[in-house]
N, C-alpha and C positions, 0 to 999 in steps of 0.2 A: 221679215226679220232674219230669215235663215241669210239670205244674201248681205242685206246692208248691215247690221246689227253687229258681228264682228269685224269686219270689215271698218268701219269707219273706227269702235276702238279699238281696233289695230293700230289706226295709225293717227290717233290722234296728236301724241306727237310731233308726230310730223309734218300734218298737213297744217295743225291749227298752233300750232308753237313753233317749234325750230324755224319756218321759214319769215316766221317776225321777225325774229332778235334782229335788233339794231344796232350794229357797230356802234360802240361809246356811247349805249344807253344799256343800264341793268334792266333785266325782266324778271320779274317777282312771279313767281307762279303759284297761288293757294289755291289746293285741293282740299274743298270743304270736305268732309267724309259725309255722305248722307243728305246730301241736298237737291230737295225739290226742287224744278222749276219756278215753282210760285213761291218759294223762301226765297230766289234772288231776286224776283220782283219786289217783295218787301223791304230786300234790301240795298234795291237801287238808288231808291235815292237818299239812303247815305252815302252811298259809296260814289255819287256824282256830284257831292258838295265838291270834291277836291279833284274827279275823274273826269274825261270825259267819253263814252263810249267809240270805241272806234270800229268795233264788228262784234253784234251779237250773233251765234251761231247756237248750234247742239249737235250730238251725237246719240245715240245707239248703243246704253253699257250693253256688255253679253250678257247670255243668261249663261247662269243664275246673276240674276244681280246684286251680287254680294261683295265683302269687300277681299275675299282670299279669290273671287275670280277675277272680277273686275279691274280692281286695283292692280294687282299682277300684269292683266294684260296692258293696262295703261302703261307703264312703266317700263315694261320690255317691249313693249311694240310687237306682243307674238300673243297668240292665241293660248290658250289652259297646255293643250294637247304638245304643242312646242317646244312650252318651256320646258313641259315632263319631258322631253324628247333631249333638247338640247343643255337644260340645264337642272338635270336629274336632283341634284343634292338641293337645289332653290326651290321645290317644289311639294306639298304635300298634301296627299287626296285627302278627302274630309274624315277617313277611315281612321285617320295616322295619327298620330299623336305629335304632340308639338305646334310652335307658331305658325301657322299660314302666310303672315307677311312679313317676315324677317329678313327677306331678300332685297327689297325695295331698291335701296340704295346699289343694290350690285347688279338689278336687272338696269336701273336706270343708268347708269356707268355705260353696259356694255352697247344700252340701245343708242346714245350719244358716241361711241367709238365708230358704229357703224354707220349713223347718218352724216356723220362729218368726217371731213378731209382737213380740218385744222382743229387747235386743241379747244376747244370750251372750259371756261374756266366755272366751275358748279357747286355749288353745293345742296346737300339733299337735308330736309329738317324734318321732321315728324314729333308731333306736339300730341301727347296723350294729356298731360296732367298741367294745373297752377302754374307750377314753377317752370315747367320748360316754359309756358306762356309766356311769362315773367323775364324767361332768358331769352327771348326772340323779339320780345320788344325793347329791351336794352338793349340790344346789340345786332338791330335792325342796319343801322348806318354800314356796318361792317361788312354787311351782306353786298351792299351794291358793289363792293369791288370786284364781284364777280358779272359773269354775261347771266348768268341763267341762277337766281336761287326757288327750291321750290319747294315750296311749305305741306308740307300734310298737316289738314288742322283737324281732331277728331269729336269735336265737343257737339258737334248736331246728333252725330251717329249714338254718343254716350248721353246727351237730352233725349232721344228716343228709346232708348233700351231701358233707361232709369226709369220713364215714363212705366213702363211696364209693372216693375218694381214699387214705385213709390207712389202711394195715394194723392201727395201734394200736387204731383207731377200730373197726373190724371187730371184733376179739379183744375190746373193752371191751363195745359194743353186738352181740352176734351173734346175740341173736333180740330178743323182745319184750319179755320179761322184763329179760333185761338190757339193752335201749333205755330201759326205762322208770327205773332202774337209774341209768342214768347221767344221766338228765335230771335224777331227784330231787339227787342228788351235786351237777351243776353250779346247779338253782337255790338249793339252801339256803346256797349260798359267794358266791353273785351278785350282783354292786353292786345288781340288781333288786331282789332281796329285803329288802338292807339300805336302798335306798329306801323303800320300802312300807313296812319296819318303824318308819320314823322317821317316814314320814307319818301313821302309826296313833296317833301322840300325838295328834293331832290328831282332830276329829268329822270323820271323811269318809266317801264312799260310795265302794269300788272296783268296778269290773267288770271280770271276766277273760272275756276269748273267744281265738277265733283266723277265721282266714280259709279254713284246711282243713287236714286230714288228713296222712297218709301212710301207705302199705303198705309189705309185706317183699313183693319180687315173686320170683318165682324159676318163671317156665313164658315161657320165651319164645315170640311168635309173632313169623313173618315178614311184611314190608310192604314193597312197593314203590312210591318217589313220585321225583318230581323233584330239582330241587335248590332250589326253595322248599318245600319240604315242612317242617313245624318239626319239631327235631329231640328234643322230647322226648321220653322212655322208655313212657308211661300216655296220650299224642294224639297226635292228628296233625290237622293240618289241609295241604291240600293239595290238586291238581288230578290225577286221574285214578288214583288211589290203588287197589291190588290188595292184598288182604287175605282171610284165612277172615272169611267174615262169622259162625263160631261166637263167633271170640276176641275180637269187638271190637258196641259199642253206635255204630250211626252213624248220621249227622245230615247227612241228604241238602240241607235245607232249614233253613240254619241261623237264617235272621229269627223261624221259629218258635220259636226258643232265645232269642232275646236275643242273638244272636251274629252279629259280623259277617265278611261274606263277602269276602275279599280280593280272589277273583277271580270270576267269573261263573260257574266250574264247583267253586268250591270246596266242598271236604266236609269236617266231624269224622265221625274216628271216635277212640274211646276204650276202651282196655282194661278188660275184667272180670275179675273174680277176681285171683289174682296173677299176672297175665300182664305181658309188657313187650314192646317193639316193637324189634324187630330189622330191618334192612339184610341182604339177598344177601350182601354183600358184607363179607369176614371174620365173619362170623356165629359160627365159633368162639370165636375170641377174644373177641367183643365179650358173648358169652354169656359167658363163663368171671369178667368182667370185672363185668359189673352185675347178676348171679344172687347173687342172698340179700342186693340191697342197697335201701334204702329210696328210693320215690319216688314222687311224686305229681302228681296230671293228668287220673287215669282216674275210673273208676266202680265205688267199693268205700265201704262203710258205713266203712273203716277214713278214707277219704281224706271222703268227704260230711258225715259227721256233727259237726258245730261245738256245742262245748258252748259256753254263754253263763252267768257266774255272775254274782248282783247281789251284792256281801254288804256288811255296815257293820260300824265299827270296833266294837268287844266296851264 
């Protein structure tokens, strides 16, 4: 994973989009936020009433696989450490305050200036809530006048975290099966789909991916960091961090990642298996609390493995 793992979403882009687009055909590209492998198989065969596969592939997200690294590196075609490098003000360690992905749209611009020698006509959409949904499926048709549109859809990523949260949500998704379950339920009813259904009238090219994974964790370990320490469930980055070095993959020497270092003694480490990282402090509770619940960050083929699909209208 040190070698293939950014490496391949470095450039996925490029390898597995750009060199499709089909003169005088639009290519629709939806970036699920949060999608498993085995949620696209569920939802394959909706999605081949009207498609038909033309190359299923995958990728390698970096770690952490989260969506302020991942996503990022998707986008600009450049590693965590890069961007901080080459595009300072687009970037922010997990220390900082502010949005981590508010650049999207400006890394994705410059990383099409550079792969191409003619102009790409693009637009970039990012779907948090209803109503943009609402606005992306009226106004689907609009989109194909360009070569390249491409959709962030975030509603898997916001089913998992709410799962967290809400009791119903637990009881509906409580293991895999029924996670995957309830993903098929909500995409076959989804402005999403009824989008893509209406652009399928049309000769287009789609591509489905995501940015990474998620696990069901349920083995807590304990970690002790500061109070910059970030406080996700699957990393940590932070200064002077105690941990079993059984439970966790760390990264002493993060420029060799792609990663950049906030502080001069900064470390990743990231959980394997279905472990999650717990705090001293209330440990109980906080078990009782995010045991058997879905999250992602760490180092698990459930969270690494990004499927990428080409397919064209039938």
């Amino acid at each position: 994973m040190e070698g293939d793992g950014p490496v391949m979403s470095n450039t996925l882009m490029r390898s597995k989009i750009f060199p499709n687009l089909i003169d005088g055909t639009p290519t629709i590209m939806v970036l699920l936020d949060n999608m498993r492998y085995d949620q696209w198989k569920v939802l394959e065969p909706i999605i081949t009433e009207l498609f038909r596969v033309e190359e299923e592939d995958f990728f390698y997200s970096i770690l952490p696989t989260s969506t302020q690294y991942s996503r990022n590196a998707i986008f600009s075609g450049m590693l965590p450490l890069e961007i901080e490098k080459y595009h300072p003000d687009w970037w922010k360690n997990d220390n900082e305050e502010g949005g981590k992905n508010l650049h999207e749209h400006d890394l994705l611009t410059e990383q099409i200036k550079r792969r191409f020698r003619k102009d790409i006509k693009f637009d970039y959409v990012k779907v948090t809530n209803v109503n943009m949904a609402k606005q992306v499926q009226d106004g689907i048709l609009d989109y194909l006048h360009n070569d390249l549109t491409v959709i962030v859809y975030n509603f898997i990523d916001m089913m998992s975290h709410a799962r967290t949260e809400m009791e119903v949500l637990k009881e509906l998704a409580g293991d895999e099966k029924a996670y995957r379950s309830l993903t098929r339920s909500w995409f076959i009813n989804s402005p999403l789909w009824a989008a893509i259904s209406k652009a399928a009238e049309r000769d287009i090219q789609l591509i489905l991916t995501t940015d990474h994974g998620t696990i069901r964790v349920n083995t807590p370990a304990k970690v002790v960091g500061d109070r910059e320490t970030t406080t996700n469930l699957r990393y940590k980055v932070g200064r002077n961090l105690q941990y079993d070095k059984r439970d966790v993959f760390e990264v002493r020497d993060p420029e060799k990642f792609g990663l950049p270092r906030p502080n001069v003694s900064s470390a990743y480490i990231f959980a394997k298996e279905d472990k999650f990282f717990l705090y001293p402090n209330n440990y109980n509770y906080y078990n009782n609390y995010y045991k058997n619940t879905f999250q992602h960050g760490g180092i698990s083929l459930e969270e690494v493995i990004c499927p990428v699909i080409r397919l064209r209208k039938k």
